[in-house]
C-alpha positions as CSV (number, residue, x, y, z in Angstrom):
1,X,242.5,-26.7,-81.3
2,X,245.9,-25.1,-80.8
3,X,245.7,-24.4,-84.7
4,X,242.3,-22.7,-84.8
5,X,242.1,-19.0,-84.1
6,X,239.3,-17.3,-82.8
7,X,237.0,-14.4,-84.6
8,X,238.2,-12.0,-81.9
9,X,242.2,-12.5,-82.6
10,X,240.8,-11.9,-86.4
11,X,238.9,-8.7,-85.7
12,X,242.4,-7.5,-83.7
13,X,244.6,-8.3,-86.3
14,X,242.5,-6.7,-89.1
15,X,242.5,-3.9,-87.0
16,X,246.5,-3.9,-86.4
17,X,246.9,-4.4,-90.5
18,X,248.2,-1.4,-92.1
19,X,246.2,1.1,-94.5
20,X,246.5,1.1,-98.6
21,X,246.1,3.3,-100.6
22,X,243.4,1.1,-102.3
23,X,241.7,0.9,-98.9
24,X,241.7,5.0,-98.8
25,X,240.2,5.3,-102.5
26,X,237.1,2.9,-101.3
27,X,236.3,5.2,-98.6
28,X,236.3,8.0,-100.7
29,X,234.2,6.5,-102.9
30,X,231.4,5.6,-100.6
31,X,231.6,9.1,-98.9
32,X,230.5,10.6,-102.5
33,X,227.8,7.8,-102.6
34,X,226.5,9.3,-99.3
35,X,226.3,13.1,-100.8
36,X,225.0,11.4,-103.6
37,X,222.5,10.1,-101.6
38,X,221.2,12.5,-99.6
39,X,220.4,15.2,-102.1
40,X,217.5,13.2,-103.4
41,X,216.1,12.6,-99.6
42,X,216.2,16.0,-99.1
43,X,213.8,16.9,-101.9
44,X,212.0,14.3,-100.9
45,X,211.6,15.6,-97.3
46,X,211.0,19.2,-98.4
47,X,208.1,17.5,-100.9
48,X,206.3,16.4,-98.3
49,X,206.1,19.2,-96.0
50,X,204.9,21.3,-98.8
51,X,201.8,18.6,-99.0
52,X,201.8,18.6,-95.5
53,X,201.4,22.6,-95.5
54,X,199.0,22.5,-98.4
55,X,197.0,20.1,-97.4
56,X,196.3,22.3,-94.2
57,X,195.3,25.1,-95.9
58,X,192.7,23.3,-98.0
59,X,191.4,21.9,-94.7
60,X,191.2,25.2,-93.1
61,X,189.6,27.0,-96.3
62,X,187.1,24.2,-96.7
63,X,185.9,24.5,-92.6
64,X,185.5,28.2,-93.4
65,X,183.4,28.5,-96.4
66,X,181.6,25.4,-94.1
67,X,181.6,27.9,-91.6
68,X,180.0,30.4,-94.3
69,X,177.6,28.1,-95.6
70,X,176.6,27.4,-92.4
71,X,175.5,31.1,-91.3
72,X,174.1,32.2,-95.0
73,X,171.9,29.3,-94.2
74,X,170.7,31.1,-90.9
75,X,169.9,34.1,-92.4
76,X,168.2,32.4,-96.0
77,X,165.7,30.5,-93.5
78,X,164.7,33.8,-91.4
79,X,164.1,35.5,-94.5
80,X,162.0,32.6,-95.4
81,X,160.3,32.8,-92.0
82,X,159.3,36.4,-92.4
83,X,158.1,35.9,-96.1
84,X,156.1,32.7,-94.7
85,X,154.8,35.4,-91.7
86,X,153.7,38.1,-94.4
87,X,152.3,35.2,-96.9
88,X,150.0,34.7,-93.5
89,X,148.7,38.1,-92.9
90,X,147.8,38.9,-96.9
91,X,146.0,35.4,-96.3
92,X,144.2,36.5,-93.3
93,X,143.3,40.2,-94.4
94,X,142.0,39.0,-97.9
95,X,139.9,36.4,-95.6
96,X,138.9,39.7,-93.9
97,X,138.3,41.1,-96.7
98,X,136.4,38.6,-99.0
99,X,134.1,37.7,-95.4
100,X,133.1,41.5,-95.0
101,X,132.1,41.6,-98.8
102,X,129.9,38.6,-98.3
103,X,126.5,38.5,-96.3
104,X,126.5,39.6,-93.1
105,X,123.9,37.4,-91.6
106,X,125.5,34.2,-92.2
107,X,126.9,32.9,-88.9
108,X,129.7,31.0,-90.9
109,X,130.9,34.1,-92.4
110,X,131.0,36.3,-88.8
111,X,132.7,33.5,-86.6
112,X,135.1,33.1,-89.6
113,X,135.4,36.9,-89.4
114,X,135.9,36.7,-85.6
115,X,138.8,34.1,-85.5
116,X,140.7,35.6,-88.4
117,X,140.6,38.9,-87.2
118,X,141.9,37.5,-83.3
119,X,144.7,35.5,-84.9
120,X,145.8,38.7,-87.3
121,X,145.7,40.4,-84.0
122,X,147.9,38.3,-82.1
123,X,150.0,37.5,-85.2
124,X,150.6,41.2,-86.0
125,X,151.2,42.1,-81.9
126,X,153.6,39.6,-81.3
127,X,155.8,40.4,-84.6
128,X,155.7,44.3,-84.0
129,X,155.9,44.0,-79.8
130,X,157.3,41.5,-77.4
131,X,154.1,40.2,-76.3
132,X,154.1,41.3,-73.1
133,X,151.3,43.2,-71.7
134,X,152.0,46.3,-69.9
135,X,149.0,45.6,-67.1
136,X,148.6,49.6,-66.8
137,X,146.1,52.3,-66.1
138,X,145.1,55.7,-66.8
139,X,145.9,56.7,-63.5
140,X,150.0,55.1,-63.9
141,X,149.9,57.3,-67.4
142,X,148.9,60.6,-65.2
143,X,151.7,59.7,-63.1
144,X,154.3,59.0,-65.7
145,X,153.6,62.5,-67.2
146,X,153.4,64.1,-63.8
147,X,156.7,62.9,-63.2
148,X,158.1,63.3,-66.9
149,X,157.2,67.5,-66.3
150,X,158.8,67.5,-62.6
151,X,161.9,66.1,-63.9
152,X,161.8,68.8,-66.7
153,X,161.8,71.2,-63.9
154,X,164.6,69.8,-61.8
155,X,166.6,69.4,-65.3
156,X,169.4,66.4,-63.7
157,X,171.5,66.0,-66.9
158,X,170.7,61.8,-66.9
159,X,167.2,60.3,-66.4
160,X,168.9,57.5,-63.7
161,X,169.9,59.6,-61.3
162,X,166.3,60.8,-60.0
163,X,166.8,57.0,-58.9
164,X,170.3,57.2,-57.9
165,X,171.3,56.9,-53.8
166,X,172.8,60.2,-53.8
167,X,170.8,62.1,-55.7
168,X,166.9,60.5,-55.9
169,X,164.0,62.3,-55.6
170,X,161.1,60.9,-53.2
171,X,158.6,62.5,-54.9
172,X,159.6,60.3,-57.9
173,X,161.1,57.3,-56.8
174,X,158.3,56.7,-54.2
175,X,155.9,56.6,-56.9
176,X,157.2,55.1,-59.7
177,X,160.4,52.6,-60.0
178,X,163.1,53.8,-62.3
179,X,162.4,50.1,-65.1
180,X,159.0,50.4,-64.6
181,X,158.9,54.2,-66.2
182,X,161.2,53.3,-69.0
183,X,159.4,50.7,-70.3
184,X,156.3,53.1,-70.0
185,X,158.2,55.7,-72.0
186,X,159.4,53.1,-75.2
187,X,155.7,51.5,-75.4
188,X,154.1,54.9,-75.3
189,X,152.0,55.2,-78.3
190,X,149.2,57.6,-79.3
191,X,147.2,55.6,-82.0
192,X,147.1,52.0,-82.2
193,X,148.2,50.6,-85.8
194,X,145.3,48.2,-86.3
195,X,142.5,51.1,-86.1
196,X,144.0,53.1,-88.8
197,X,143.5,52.3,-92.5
198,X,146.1,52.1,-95.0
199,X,144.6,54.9,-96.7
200,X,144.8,57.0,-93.6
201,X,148.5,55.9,-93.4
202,X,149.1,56.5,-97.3
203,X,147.3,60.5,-96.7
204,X,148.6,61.4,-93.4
205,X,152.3,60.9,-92.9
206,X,152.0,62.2,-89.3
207,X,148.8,59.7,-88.4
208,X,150.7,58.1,-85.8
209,X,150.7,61.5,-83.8
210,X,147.5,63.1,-85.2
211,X,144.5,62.7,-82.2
212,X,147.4,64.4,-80.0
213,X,148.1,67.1,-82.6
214,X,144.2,67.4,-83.2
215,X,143.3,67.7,-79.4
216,X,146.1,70.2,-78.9
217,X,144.9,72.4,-81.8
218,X,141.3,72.1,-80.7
219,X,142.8,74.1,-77.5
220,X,144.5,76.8,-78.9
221,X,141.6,78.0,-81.1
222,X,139.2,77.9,-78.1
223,X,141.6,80.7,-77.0
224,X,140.5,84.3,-77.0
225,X,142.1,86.2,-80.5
226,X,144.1,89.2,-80.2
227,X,143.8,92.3,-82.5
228,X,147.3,91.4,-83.5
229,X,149.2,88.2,-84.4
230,X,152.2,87.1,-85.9
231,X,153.4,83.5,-87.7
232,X,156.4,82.4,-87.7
233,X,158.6,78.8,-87.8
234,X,158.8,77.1,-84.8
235,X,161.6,73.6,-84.3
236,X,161.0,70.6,-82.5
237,X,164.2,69.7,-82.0
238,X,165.1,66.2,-83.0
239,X,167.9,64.5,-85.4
240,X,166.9,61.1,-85.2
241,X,164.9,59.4,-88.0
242,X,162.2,61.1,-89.8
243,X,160.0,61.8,-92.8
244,X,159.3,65.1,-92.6
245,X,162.9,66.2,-90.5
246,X,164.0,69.7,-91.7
247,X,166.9,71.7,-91.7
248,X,166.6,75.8,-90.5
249,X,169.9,77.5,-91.0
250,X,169.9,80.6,-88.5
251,X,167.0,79.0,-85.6
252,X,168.4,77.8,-82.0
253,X,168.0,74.1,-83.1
254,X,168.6,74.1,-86.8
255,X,167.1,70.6,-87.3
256,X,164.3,69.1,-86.4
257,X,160.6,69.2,-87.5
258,X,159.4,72.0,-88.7
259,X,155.8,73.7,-87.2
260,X,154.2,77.4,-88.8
261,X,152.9,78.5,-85.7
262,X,150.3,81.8,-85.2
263,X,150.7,83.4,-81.7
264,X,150.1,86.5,-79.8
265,X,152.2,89.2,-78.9
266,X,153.2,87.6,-75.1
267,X,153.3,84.6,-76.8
268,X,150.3,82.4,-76.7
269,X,150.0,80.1,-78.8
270,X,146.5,80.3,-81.1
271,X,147.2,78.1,-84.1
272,X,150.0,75.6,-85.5
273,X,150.5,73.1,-88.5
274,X,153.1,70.7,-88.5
275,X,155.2,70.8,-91.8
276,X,155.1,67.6,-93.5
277,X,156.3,68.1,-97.4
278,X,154.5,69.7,-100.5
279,X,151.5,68.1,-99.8
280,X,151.1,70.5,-96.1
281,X,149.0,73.0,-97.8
282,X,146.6,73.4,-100.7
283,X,146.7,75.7,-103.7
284,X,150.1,76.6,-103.0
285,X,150.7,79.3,-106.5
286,X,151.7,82.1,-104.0
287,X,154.4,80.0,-102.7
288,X,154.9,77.9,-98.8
289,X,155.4,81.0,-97.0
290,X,152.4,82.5,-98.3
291,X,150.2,79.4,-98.2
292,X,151.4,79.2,-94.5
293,X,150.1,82.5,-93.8
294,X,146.4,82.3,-95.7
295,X,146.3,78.5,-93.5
296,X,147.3,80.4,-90.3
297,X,144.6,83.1,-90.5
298,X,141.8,81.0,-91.1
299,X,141.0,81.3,-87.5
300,X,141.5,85.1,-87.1
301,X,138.6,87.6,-87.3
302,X,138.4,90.6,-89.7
303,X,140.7,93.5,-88.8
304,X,143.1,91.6,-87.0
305,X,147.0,93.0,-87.4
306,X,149.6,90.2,-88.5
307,X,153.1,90.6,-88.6
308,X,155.7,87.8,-90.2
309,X,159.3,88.1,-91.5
310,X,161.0,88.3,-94.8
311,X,160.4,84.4,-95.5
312,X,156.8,85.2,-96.0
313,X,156.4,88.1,-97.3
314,X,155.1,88.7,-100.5
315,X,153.9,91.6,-102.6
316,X,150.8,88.8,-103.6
317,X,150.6,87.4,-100.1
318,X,149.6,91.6,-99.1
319,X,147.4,91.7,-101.1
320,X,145.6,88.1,-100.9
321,X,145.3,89.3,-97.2
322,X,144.1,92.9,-97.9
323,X,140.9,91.2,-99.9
324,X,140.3,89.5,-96.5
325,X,140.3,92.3,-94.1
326,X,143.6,91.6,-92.6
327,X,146.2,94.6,-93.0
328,X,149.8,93.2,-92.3
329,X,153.2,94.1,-91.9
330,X,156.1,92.5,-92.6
331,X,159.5,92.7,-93.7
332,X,160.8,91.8,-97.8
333,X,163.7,90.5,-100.0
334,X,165.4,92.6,-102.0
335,X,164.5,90.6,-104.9
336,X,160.7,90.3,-104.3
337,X,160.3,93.9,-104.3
338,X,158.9,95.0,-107.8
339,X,161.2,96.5,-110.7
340,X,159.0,99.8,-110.9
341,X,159.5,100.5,-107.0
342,X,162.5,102.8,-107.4
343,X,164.6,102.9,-103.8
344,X,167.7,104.5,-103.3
345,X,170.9,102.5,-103.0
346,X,172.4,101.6,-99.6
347,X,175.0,103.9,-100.2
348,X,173.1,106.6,-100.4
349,X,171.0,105.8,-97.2
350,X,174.6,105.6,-95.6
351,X,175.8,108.6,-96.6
352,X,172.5,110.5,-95.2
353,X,173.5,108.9,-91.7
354,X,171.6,106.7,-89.4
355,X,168.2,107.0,-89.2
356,X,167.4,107.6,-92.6
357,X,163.8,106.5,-95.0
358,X,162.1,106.3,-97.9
359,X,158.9,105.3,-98.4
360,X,156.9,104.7,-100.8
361,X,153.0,104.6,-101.2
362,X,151.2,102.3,-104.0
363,X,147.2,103.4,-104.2
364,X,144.3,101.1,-104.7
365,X,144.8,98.7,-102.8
366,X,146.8,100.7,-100.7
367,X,150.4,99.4,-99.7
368,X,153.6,101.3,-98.3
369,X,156.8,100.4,-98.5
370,X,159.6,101.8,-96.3
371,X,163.7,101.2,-96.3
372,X,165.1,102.3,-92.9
373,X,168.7,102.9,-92.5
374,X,169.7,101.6,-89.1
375,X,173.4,99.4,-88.6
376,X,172.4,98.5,-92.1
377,X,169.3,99.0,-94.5
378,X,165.8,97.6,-93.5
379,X,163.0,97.4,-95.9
380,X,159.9,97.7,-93.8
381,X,158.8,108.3,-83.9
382,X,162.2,108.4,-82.3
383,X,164.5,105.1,-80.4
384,X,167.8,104.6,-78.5
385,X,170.5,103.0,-80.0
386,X,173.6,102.2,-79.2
387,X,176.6,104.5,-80.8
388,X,180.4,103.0,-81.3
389,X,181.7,106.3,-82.6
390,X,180.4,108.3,-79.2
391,X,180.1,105.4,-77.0
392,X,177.0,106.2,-75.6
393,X,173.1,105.6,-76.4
394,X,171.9,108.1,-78.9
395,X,168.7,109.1,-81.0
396,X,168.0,108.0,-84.1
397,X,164.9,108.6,-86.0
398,X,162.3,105.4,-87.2
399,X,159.3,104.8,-88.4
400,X,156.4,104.3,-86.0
401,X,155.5,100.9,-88.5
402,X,159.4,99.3,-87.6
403,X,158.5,100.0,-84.0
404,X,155.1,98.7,-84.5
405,X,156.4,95.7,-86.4
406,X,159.6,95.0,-83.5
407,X,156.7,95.4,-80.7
408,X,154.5,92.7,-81.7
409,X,156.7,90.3,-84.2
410,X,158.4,88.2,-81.1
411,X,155.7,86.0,-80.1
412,X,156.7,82.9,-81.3
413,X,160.1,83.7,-80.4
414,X,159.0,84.4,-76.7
415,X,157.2,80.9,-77.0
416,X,160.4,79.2,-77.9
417,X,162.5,80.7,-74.8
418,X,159.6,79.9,-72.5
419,X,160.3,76.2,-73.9
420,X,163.8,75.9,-73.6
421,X,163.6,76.8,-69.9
422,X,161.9,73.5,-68.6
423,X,161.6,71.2,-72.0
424,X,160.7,67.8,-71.6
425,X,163.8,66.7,-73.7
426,X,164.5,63.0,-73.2
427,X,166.6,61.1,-75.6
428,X,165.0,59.2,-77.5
429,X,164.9,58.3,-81.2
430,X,161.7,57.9,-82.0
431,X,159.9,61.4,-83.2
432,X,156.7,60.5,-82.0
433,X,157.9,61.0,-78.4
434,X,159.7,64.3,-78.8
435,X,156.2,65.5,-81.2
436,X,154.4,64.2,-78.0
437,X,156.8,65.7,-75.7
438,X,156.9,68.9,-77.5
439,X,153.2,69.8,-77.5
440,X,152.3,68.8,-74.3
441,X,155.4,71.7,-73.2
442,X,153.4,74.4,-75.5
443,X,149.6,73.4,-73.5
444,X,151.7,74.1,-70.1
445,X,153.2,76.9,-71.5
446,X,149.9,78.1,-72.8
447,X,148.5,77.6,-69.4
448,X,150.6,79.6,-67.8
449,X,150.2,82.5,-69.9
450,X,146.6,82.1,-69.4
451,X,147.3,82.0,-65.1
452,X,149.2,85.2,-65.1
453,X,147.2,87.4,-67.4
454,X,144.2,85.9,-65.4
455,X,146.3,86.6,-61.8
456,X,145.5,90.0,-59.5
457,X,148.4,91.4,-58.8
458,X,148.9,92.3,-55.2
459,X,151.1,95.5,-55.6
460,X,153.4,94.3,-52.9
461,X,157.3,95.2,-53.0
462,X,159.7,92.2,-54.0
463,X,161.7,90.6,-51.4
464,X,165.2,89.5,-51.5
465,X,164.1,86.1,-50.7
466,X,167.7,84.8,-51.6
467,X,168.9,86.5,-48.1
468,X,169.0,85.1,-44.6
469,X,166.2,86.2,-42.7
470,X,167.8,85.7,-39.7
471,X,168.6,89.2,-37.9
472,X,171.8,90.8,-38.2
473,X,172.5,88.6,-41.2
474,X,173.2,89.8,-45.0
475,X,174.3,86.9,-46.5
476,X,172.8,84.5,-49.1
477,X,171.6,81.2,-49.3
478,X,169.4,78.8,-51.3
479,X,168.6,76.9,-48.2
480,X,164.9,77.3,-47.0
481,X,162.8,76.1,-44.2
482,X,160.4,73.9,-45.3
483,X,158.0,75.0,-42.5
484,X,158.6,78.8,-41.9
485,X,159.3,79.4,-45.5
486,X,162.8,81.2,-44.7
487,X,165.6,81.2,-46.0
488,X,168.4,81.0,-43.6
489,X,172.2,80.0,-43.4
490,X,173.7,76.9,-42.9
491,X,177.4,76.6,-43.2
492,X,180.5,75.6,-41.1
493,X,181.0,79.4,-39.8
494,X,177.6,80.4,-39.9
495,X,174.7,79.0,-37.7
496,X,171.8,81.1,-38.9
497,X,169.0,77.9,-38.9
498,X,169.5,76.9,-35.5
499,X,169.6,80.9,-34.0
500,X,166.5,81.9,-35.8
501,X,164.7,78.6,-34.6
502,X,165.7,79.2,-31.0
């Protein structure tokens, strides 16, 4: 036992033993294994997170053309869908169609005729519409226009706030609630689509508006004529989608639709036709402007006076209307006036000085044709115009058929600022409301018209009914009693209400 040594006395002596140089060429040996050894883990290592990283990407570009896949499929059965719902109503309207062809008296053939024509009804309604029924009257429709005009009146700059706290209206929120009249206003609808043929719809592009157009028109030619008329363009303004939309450089509202209206001199309308392509008028060889005209005067008895601008006026349109009895007067292009007609230059008018004309006479059938010289030369007694030179009005000779023309040519002009004042302008972006909207302004408008030339005047002096009426007062107010019909002041300094009530 004495003899035998124990591991641990080993380990300490092998640690005690001293270092070769053998010993330190091992270890140097084994530390280049190592290097050795790593260099291939490390490609190793950097091979697999490359998979790693690849394999990720495939995943996320397979769950997005999934993703893909998944919506195109969405869409491919609605389309189907549709196609299956149109498939239905050719079915049903060639059912219709064969069952009307066949004999009337067979009950078979009318009860089929009954139920296919209820379920292409309900089919077609709840495709085009929600489904919902409206559950209204005449009388609500009275009241939604009633209320459509007195907001025209008050002219608030947004439809809510006749609803609003602050600034409601009774008069309108007491009879109508603010949802409740816009869903009037986007399910208005003149015409109902299922009582109007395709070949209606094919004909008339303006069908869905026609019974109000036609109604309107019946009213205006009811009205008295004048001895003298004009025609002119008239714009609904609009610039939302539309077939027949237009574009007028040089009017108020440039786009819109376009309407050839007749009127009178204080601006009453007598006669108007909605623009709606090449196909508006018939026998068109003299031109739109001159077609417009001939359509316009249909209505107009012999002898009448009619007056249009340089857009209609033709040398041919003179005398189309001349073989009807209708002299007219209106203003021309430069290059619709006939070679042989030989005017002088503007130069020459210039140089004579304001006031300046020529005219010249053509006889059988007779025609005259006159170029003014006024700020600039117009082809067309004494007036005042304005002088830059002497700054002051002065007289300048014109012929008595410009003052003539500028006397009666404004009508429709007149017409169009009487509209602006209190339009029914809502946005909206379907035409068929601002068409509607549009034509119900020119009835009031013709209705007033009709109330003041049919008024008495009372020959009493005007009152300054924009002063305080209470004594010793001169100020102005817009405050007025509702009872005594005054208008008195009511401000911080002033206490003009409660004096003149006590």
């Amino acid at each position: 036992s004495d003899l035998e040594v124990s591991d641990e006395e080993k380990d300490a002596e092998d640690e005690y033993q001293p270092v070769t140089d053998d010993d330190e060429e091992e270890e140097e040996d084994a530390g280049e294994s190592d290097e050795t050894e790593s260099e291939p883990e490390r490609e190793q290592q950097s091979r697999r997170d490359l998979w790693a990283r690849t394999s990720l990407y495939v995943l996320f570009s397979f769950r997005l053309i999934y993703y893909i896949l998944s919506s195109c499929y969405i869409i491919v059965v609605f389309v189907l869908y549709s196609h299956l719902c149109y498939l239905c109503f050719l079915a049903i309207k060639m059912t219709l169609k064969f069952v009307n062809t066949g004999v009337q008296s067979s009950t078979f053939h009318s009860t089929l005729m009954t139920k296919s024509l209820r379920i292409w009804q309900l089919l077609q309604i709840k495709l085009q519409t929600t489904g919902v029924l409206l559950n209204t009257t005449a009388q609500e429709i009275k009241v939604f226009f009633g209320i459509t005009v007195h907001m025209a009146c008050l002219g608030y700059p947004r439809v809510k706030m006749f609803w609003a706290k602050k600034t409601k209206v009774p008069v309108i929120s007491r009879r109508m609630t603010r949802d409740r009249f816009y869903k009037l206003r986007s399910s208005l609808k003149i015409v109902n689509d299922l009582d109007v043929t395709e070949e209606a719809k094919e004909s008339d592009i303006l069908w869905r508006v026609r019974p109000l157009l036609d109604r309107v028109r019946q009213g205006c030619l009811s009205l008295p004529r004048s001895d003298k008329v004009c025609v002119d363009e008239q714009i609904i303004p609009f610039t939302g989608r539309c077939p027949v939309r237009q574009y007028v450089p040089g009017k108020p509202n440039p786009t819109g639709l376009k309407v050839f209206v007749l009127a009178s001199p204080n601006s009453l309308v007598l006669d108007f036709e909605v623009y709606r392509g090449k196909n508006t008028f018939r026998g068109q060889r003299l031109g739109v402007g001159a077609a417009a005209v001939l359509r316009m005067v249909e209505s107009v008895p012999t002898g009448t006076y009619v007056f249009f601008d340089r857009y209609f006026t033709t040398i041919s349109l003179m005398d189309a209307l001349l073989s009807k009895g209708l002299p007219a007067t209106g203003t021309i292009m430069k290059n619709r006036v006939p070679k042989q007609c030989q005017l002088p230059g503007d130069k020459q008018l210039r140089k004579e000085g304001r006031g300046a004309s020529v005219t010249l006479v053509r006889r059988g059938p007779e025609l005259a044709l006159t170029k003014w010289f006024d700020n600039k030369p117009v082809l067309m007694d004494i007036c005042s115009r304005w002088s830059n030179n002497d700054k002051s009005h002065v007289q300048v000779r014109r012929p008595a058929v410009i003052r003539e023309y500028n006397d009666n040519m404004g009508g429709v002009d007149l017409c169009d600022r009487m509209l602006s004042f209190y339009r029914m302008s809502t946005r909206t972006k379907k035409w068929t409301s601002r068409v509607m909207t549009h034509f119900f302004d020119v009835a009031i408008t013709n209705a007033w018209i009709q109330y003041k030339s049919d008024s008495k005047a009372l020959n009493r002096p005007a009152k300054n009914t924009k002063q305080c009426r209470n004594k010793g007062c001169n100020g102005k107010t817009y405050i007025r009693c509702t009872k005594c019909k005054m208008f008195l002041c009511i401000t911080k300094k002033k206490t003009c209400f409660q004096d003149y009530h006590s």
